[in-house]
C-alpha positions in Angstrom: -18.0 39.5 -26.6 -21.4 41.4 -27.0 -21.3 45.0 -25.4 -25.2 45.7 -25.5 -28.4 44.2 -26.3 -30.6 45.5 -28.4 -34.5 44.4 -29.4 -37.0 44.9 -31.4 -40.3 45.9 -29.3 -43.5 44.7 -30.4 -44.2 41.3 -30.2 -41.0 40.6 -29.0 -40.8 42.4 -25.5 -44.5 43.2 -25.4 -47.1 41.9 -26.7 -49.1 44.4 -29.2 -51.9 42.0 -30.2 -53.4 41.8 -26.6 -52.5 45.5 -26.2 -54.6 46.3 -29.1 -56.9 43.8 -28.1 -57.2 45.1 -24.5 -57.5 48.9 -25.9 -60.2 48.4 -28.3 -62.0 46.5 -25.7 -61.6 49.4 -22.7 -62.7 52.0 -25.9 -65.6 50.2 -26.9 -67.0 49.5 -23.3 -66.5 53.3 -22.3 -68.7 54.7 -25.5 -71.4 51.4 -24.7 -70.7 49.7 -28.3 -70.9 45.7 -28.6 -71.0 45.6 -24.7 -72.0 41.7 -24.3 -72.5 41.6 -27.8 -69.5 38.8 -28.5 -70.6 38.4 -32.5 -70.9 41.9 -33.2 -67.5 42.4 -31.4 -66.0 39.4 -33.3 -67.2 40.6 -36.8 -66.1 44.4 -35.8 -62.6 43.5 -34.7 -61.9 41.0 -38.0 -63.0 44.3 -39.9 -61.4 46.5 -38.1 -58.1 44.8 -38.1 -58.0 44.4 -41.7 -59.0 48.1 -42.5 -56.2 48.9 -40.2 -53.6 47.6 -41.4 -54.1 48.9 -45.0 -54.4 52.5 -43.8 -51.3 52.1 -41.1 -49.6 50.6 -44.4 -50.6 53.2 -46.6 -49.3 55.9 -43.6 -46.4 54.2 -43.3 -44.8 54.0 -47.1 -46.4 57.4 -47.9 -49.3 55.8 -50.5 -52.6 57.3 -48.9 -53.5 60.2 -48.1 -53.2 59.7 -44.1 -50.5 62.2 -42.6 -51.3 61.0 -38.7 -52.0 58.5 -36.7 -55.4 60.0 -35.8 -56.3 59.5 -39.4 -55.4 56.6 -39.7 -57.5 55.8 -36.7 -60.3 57.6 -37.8 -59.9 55.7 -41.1 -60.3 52.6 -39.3 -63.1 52.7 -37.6 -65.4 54.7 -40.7 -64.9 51.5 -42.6 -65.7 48.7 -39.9 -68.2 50.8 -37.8 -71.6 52.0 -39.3 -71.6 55.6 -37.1 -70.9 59.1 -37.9 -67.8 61.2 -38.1 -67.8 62.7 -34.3 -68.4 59.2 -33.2 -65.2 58.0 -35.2 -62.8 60.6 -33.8 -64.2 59.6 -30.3 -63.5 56.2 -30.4 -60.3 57.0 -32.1 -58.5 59.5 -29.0 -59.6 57.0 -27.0 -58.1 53.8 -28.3 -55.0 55.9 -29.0 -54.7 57.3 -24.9 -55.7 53.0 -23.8 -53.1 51.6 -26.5 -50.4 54.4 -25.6 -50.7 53.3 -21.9 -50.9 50.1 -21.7 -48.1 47.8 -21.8 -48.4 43.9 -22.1 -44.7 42.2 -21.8 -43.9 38.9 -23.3 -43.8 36.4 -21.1 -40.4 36.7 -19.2 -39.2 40.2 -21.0 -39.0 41.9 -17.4 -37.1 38.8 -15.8 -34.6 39.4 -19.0 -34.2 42.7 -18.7 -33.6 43.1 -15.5 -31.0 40.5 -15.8 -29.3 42.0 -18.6 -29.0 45.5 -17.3 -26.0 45.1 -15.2 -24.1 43.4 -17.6 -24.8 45.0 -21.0 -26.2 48.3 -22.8 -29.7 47.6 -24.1 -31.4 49.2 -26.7 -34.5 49.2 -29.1 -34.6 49.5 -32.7 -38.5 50.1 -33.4 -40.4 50.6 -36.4 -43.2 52.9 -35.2 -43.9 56.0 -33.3 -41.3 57.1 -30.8 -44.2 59.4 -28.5 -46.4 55.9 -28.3 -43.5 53.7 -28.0 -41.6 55.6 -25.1 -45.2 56.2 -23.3 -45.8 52.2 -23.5 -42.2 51.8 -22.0 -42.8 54.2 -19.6 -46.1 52.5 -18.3 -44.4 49.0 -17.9 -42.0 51.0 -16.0 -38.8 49.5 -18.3 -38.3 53.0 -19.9 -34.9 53.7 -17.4 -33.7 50.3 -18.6 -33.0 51.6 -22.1 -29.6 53.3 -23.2 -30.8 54.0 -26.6 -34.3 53.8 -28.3 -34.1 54.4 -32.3 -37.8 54.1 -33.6 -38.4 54.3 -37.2 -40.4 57.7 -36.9 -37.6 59.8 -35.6 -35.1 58.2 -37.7 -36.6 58.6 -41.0 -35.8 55.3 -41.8 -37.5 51.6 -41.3 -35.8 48.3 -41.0 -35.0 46.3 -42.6 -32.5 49.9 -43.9 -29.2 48.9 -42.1 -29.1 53.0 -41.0 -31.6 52.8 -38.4 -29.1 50.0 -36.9 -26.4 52.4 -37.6 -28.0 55.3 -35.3 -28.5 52.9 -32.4 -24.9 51.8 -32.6 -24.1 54.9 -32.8 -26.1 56.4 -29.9 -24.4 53.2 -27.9 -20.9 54.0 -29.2 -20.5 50.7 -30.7 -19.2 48.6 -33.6 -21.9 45.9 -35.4 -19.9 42.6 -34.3 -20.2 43.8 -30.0 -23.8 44.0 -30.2 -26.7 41.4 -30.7 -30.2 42.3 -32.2 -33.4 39.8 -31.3 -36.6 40.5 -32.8 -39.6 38.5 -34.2 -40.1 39.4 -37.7 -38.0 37.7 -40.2 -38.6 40.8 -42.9 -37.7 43.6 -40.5 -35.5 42.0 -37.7 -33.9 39.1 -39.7 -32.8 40.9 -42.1 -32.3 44.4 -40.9 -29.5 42.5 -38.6 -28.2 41.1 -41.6 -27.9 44.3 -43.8 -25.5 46.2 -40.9 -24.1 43.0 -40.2 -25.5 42.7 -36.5 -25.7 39.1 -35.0 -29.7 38.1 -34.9 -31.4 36.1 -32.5 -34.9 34.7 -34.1 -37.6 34.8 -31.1 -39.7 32.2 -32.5 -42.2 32.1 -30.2 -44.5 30.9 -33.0 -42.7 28.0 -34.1 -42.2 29.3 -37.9 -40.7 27.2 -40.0 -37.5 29.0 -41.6 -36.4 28.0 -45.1 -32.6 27.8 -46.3 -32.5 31.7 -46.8 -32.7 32.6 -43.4 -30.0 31.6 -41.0 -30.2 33.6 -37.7 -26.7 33.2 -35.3 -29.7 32.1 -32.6 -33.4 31.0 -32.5 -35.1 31.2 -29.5 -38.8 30.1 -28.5 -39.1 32.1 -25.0 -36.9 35.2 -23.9 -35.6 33.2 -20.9 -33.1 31.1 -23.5 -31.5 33.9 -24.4 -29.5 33.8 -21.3 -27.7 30.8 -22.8 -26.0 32.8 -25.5 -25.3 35.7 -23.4 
């Protein structure tokens, strides 16, 4: 019998894409740029995206030569934005105060939690910054929920490493086979469950098609059906 539940965050109890979405929008209306200007915004945010991921990558495994998040910010918006240096850094503290803030569940992740609370521990196993992460929590007022929140930062370690599972079970004071792990990302959460031996619920709310090599305990296409297994 499970003991606690514990999730990944992003895009599986809230929803980063429209959080980023929502941010950049807020940022680029306060400093006037692409305001009702739906081509320019389209074409900035495809660039944008793209640049952003490579520098949050290159952060991330240590390849670049970004040592914060404000770089890689900063980064981001030099390379999809044709402005000067003072604008960048602008845009970038205030993207990062919006994105920090704002907190977009998953349809049903409140409803869940709240059901789960009195009846198990919960937890999160993150990869990204425990300062933002807490903050978004804290603004979707879910932070209290949480006995233990292990984000890859902190830890010094990422999943799919099977110790950042091991410091959340044992914050929770637990063994791997009384807890249950859902995320949405078969590379970090599938098999990060699998490597410390945690029971994984897929939240598939994409409808992937999963080949023979993965074989999560559960799949689920909305939070709600987790209550069936729990």
């Amino acid at each position: 019998m499970y003991k606690a539940i514990l999730f990944d965050l992003d895009n599986t109890l809230l929803n980063y894409s429209l959080s980023e979405i929502s941010s950049m929008k807020r940022t680029l209306q306060d400093h006037h740029v692409f305001v009702g200007e739906d081509e320019k915004w389209k074409e900035f945010w495809k660039s944008y995206t793209q640049h952003n991921y490579r520098h949050w990558m290159n952060f991330v495994n240590k390849t670049g030569s970004h040592h914060s998040i404000e770089e890689v910010l900063i980064h981001s918006f030099r390379d999809s934005l044709n402005s000067n240096h003072s604008q960048h850094e602008l845009l970038s503290n205030t993207y990062w105060e919006y994105f920090c803030n704002t907190c977009i569940f998953e349809d049903g992740a409140e409803e869940v939690l709240q059901y789960l609370k009195p009846q198990y521990k919960l937890g999160i196993i993150s990869n990204g910054l425990h300062k933002a992460q807490t903050k978004r929590l804290d603004a979707g007022n879910i932070l209290g929920l949480f006995d233990s929140i292990v984000v890859s930062d902190e830890a010094g370690v990422r999943k799919p490493r099977k110790e950042i599972f091991d410091i959340s079970l044992n914050e929770l004071g637990l063994s791997n086979d009384e807890v249950l792990f859902i995320g949405d990302s078969l590379a970090d959460d599938y098999h990060g469950a699998r490597n410390a031996a945690v029971d994984f619920c897929f939240y598939n709310s994409n409808g992937q098609s999963l080949s023979n090599e993965h074989q999560p305990k559960y799949i689920i296409n909305q939070l709600q059906e987790l209550l069936q297994f729990v």
